[in-house]
C-alpha positions as CSV (number, residue, x, y, z in Angstrom):
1,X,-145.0,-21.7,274.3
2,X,-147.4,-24.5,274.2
3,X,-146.2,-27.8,273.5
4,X,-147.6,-29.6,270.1
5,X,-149.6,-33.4,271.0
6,X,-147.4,-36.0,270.0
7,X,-148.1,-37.9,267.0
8,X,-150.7,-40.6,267.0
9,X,-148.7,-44.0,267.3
10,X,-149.3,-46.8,264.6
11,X,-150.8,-48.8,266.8
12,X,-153.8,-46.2,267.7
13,X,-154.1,-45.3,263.8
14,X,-154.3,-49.0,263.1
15,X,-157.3,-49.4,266.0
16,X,-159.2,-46.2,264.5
17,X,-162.6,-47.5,263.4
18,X,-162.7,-46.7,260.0
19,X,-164.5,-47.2,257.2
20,X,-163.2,-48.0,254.2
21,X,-165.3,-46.1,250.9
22,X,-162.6,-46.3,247.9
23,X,-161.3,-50.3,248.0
24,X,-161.4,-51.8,244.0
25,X,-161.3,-55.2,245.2
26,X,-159.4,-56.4,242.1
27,X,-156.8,-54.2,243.0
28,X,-156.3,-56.3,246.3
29,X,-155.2,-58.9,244.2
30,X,-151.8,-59.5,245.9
31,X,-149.1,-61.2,243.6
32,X,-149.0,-64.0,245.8
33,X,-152.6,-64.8,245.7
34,X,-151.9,-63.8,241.5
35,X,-149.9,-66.8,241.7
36,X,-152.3,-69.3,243.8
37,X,-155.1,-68.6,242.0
38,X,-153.3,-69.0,238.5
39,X,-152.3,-72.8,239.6
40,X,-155.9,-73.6,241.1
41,X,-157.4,-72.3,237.5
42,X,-155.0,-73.2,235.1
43,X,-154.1,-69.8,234.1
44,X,-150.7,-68.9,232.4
45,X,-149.3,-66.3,233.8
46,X,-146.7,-64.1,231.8
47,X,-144.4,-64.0,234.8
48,X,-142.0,-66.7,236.0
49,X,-142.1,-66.0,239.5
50,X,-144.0,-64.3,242.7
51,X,-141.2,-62.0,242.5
52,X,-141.1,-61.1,238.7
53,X,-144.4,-60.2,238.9
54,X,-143.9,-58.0,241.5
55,X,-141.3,-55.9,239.9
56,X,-144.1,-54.7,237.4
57,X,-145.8,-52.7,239.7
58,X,-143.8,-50.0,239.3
59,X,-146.3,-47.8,236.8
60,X,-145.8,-44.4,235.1
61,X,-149.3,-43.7,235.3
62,X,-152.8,-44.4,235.6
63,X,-152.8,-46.0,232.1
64,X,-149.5,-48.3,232.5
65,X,-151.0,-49.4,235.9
66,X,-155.0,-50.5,234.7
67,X,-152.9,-52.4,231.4
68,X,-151.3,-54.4,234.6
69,X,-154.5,-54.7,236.3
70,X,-156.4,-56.2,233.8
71,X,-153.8,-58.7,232.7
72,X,-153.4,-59.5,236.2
73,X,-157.6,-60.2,236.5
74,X,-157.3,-62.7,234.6
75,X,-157.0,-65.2,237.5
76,X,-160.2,-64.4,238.3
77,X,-162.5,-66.9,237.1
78,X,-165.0,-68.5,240.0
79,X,-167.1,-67.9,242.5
80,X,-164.4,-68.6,245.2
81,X,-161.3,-67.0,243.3
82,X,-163.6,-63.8,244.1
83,X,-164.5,-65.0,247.7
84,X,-160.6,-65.8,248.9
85,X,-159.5,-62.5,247.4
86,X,-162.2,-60.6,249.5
87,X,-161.7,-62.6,252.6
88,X,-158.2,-61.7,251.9
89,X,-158.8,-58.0,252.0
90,X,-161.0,-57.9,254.6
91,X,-158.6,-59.9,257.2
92,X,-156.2,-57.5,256.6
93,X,-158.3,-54.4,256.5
94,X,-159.9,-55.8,260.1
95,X,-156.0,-55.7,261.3
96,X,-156.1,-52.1,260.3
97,X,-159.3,-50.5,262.2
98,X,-162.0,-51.3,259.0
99,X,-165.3,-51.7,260.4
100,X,-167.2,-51.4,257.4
101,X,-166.3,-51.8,254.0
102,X,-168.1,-50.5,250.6
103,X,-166.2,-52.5,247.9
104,X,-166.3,-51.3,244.1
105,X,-166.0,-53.7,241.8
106,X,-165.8,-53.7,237.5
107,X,-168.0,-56.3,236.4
108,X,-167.4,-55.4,232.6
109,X,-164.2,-56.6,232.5
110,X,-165.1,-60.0,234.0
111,X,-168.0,-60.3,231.8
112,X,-165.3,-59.4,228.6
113,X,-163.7,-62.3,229.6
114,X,-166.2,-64.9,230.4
115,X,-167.1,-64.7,233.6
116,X,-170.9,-64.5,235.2
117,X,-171.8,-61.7,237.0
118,X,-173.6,-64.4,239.3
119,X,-169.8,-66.0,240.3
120,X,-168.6,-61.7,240.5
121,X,-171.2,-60.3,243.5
122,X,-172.1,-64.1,245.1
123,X,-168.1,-64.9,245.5
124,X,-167.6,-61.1,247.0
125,X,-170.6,-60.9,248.9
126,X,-170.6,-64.2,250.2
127,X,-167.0,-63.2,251.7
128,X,-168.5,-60.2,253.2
129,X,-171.3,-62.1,254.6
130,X,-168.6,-64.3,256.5
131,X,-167.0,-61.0,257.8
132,X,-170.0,-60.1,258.8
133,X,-170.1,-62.9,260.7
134,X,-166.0,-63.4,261.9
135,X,-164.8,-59.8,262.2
136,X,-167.7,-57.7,262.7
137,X,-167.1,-55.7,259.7
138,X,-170.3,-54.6,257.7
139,X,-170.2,-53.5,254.1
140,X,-171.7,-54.2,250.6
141,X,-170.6,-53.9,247.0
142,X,-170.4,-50.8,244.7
143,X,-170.8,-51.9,241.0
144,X,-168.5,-49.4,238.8
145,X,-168.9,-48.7,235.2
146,X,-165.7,-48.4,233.1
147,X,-166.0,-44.7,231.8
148,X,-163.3,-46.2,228.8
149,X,-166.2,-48.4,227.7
150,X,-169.8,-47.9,225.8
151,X,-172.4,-46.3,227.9
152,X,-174.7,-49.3,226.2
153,X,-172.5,-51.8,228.1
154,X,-172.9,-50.0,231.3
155,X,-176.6,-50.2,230.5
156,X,-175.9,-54.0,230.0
157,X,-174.8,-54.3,233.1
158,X,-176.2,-52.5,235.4
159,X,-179.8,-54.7,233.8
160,X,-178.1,-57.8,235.0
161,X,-176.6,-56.5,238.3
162,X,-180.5,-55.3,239.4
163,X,-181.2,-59.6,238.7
164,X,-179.2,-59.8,242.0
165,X,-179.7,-56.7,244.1
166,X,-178.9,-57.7,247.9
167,X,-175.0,-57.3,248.4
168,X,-175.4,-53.9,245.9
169,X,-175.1,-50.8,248.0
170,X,-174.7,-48.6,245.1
171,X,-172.9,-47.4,240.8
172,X,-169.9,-45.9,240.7
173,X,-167.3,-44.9,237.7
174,X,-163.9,-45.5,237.5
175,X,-161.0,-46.5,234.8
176,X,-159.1,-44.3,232.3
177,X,-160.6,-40.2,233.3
178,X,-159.6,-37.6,230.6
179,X,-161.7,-37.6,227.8
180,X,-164.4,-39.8,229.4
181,X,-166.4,-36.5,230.9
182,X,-169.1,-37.4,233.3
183,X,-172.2,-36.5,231.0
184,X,-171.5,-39.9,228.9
185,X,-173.1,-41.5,232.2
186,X,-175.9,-39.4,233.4
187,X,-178.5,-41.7,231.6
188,X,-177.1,-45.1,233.3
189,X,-176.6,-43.1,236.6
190,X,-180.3,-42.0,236.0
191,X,-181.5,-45.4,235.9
192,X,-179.6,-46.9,239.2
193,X,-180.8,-44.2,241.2
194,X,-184.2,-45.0,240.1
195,X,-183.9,-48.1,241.3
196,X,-183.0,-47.3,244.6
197,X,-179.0,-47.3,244.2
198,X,-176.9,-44.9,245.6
199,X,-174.2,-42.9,243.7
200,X,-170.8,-42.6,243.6
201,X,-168.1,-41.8,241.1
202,X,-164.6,-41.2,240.2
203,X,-163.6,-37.6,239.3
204,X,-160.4,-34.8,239.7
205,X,-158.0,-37.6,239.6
206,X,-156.3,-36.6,236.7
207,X,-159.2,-35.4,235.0
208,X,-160.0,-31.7,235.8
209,X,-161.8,-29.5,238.4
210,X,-164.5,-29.5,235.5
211,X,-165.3,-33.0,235.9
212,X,-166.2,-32.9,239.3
213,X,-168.3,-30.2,238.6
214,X,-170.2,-32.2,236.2
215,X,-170.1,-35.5,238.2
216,X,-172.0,-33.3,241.1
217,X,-174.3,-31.3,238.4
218,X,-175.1,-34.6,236.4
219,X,-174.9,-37.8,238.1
220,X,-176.5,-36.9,241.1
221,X,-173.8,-38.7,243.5
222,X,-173.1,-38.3,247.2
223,X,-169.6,-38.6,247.4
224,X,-166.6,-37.8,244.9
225,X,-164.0,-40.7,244.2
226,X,-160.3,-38.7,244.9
227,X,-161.4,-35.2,243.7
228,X,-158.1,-34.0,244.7
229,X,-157.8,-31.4,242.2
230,X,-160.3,-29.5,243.6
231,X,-157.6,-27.7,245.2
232,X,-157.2,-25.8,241.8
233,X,-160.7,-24.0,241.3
234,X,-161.7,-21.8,244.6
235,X,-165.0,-22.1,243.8
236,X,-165.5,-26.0,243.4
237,X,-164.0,-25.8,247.3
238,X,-166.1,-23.7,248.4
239,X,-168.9,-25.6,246.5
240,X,-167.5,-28.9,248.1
241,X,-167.3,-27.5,251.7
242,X,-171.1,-25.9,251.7
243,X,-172.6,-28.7,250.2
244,X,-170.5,-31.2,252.5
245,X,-170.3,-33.5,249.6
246,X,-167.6,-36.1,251.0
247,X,-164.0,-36.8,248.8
248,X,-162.7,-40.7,249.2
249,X,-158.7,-39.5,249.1
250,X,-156.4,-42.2,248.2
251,X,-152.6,-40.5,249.4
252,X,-150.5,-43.5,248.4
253,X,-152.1,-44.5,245.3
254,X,-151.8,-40.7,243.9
255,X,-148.2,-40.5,244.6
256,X,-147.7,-44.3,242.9
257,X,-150.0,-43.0,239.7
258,X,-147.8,-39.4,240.2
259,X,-150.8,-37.5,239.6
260,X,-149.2,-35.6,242.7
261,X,-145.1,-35.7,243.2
262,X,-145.0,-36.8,246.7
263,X,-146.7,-36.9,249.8
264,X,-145.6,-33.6,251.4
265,X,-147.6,-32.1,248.9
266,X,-150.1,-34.0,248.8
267,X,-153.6,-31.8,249.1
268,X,-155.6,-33.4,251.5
269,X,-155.5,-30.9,254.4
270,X,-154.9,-28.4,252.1
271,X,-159.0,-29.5,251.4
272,X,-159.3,-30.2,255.0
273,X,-158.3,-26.9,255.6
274,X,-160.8,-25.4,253.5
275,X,-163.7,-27.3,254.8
276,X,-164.4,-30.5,252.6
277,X,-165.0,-33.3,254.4
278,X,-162.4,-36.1,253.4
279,X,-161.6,-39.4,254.0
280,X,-158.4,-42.0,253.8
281,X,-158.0,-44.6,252.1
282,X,-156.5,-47.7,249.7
283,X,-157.9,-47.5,246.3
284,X,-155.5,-50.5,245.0
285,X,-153.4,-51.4,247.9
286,X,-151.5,-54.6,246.6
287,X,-150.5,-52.6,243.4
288,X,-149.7,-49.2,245.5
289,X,-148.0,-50.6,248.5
290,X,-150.2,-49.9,251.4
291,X,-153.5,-50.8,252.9
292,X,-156.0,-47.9,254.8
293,X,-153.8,-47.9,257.8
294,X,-150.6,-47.8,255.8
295,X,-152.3,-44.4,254.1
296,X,-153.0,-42.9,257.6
297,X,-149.7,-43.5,258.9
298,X,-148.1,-42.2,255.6
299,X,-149.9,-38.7,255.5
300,X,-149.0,-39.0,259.5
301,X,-145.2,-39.0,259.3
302,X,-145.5,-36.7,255.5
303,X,-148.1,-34.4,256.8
304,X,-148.2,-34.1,260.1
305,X,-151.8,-35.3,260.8
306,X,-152.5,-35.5,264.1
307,X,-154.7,-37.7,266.4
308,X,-157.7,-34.9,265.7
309,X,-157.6,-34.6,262.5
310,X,-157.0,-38.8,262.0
311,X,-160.3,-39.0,263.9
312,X,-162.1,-36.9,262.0
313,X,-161.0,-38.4,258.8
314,X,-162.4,-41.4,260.2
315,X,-165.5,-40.1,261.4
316,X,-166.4,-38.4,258.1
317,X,-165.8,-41.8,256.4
318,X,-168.9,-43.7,258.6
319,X,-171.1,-40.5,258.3
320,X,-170.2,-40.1,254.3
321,X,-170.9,-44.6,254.6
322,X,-173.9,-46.1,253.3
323,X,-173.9,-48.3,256.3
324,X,-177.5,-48.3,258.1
325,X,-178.0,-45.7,260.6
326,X,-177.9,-48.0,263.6
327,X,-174.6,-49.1,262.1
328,X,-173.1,-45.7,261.7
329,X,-174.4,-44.8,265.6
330,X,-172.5,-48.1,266.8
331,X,-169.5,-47.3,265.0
332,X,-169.6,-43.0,265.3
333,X,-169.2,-44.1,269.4
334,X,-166.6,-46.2,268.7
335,X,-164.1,-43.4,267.1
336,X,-165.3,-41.1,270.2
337,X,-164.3,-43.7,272.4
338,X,-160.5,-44.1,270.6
339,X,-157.5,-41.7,272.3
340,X,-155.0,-41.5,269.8
């Protein structure tokens, strides 16, 4: 009987390059940092303490969590309140293996609230730029449309995003799924990809298998945002799989948001399995408990991944990056040089 490899150890699934492809850097917003920020700005928060805020994030769903999310944005208010919270995210992510990081961020609901879109992509990209620099991670930003909001103020925004195009990798859609279908968006989506944006989007979160269907068929994007219920329509995987079209899974955040009941059932090699290429990682980490490297060793000890399949999760995510090709090359030898 041949013996099974042992696991990978945390310490070589921490040091797996990796790129990160599904980060809202809002959701990095740790409560700690909640609290700094709210002194530095003058912001009242509703909470009394570090500690009673973190007892909210405990959520019942997707909708209970974004009503959290927004309240808790409102710290965010300057140029630098964006740039600490991304230099924040990316020393940590750098601790975990990130060597490149695509960052999506929701400038409609900092623009609801008062806030230039100028202070939005120059505090995050500036923060990138020093990454760049410091931990010799690459990235860039992907602006998201709220699906929950007009398609005129996606229009809106995506105008003023072009005004400053040179941390801006790429659109993407997120927020509230059901009854948002992707078809509201094709004329925006259109438009970015015209001017030389790539595409993303959220879709098979809790929405259904149709929805990815339509975000491939309509919005012309190169990668699905979750798309974990896939797993439900045969031929959507097998759509997935020959097309290669890449899924950004997000293990800890779908157990927090219960859109699956735990992590040993979680689908991703289920998908794996069936040929879609699929990548870890964080979504929200500071409201879901767990950065990239957290989500690799969680779907370690739940599913059994082992150092193969961890590599090729990690792989996939720099081919299925927008990084430049000299970038994915450097970083495609680094995972073939990592022994799990």
């Amino acid at each position: 009987m041949t013996a099974q490899p042992a696991p990978p150890s945390d310490a070589a699934l921490l040091s797996l390059p990796k790129a990160e492809l599904h980060l809202h850097i809002e959701g990095a917003l740790e409560p700690e940092l909640a609290f700094e920020l709210a002194g530095r700005g003058g912001v009242a928060l509703p909470y009394g303490s570090v500690a009673e805020l973190a007892a909210q994030y405990d959520f019942h769903d997707l909708q209970s969590f974004l009503d959290l999310y927004y309240a808790t944005m409102e710290v965010l208010r300057t140029e630098e309140d964006f740039a600490e919270l991304t230099r924040r995210y990316l020393r940590r992510a750098a601790s975990q293996g990130v060597r490149h990081a695509e960052l999506f961020f929701d400038p409609q609901a900092h623009l609801a609230r008062g806030v230039p879109i100028e202070a939005v992509v120059d505090g995050i990209g500036g923060a990138l730029s020093e990454a760049g620099r410091d931990l010799d991670i690459t990235g860039g930003l992907i602006l998201c449309f709220l699906r929950d909001q007009p398609v005129e103020s996606a229009d809106a925004v995506l105008s003023a995003a072009l005004t400053r195009p040179e941390p801006l990798l790429g659109v993407g859609l997120d927020s509230a799924e059901v009854g948002y279908p992707p078809e509201l968006f094709a004329g925006v989506f259109a438009r970015a990809r015209d001017a030389g944006l790539r595409a993303v989007a959220h879709a098979g979160e809790e929405g259904p298998p149709a929805y990815i269907h339509q975000t491939l068929d309509l919005l012309g994007v190169e990668r699905i945002d979750h798309g974990i219920r896939a797993v439900e329509d045969t031929e959507l995987l097998h759509r997935l799989a020959a097309e290669g079209t890449p899924l950004t899974v997000c293990p800890l955040s779908n157990v927090r948001l219960r859109t699956v009941a735990d992590l040993a059932g979680h689908p991703l090699l289920r998908l794996d399995e069936a040929g879609v290429r699929v990548t870890v990682n964080s979504d929200d980490p500071a409201y879901f408990g767990g950065y990239i490297g957290d989500n690799y060793l969680a779907v370690r000890d739940a599913l059994g991944v082992t150092a193969d399949q961890a590599k090729r999760f990690a792989r996939t995510s720099i081919e299925a990056s927008f990084a430049t090709k000299e970038r994915r090359t450097e970083l495609l030898d680094a995972v073939e040089a990592w022994r799990g």
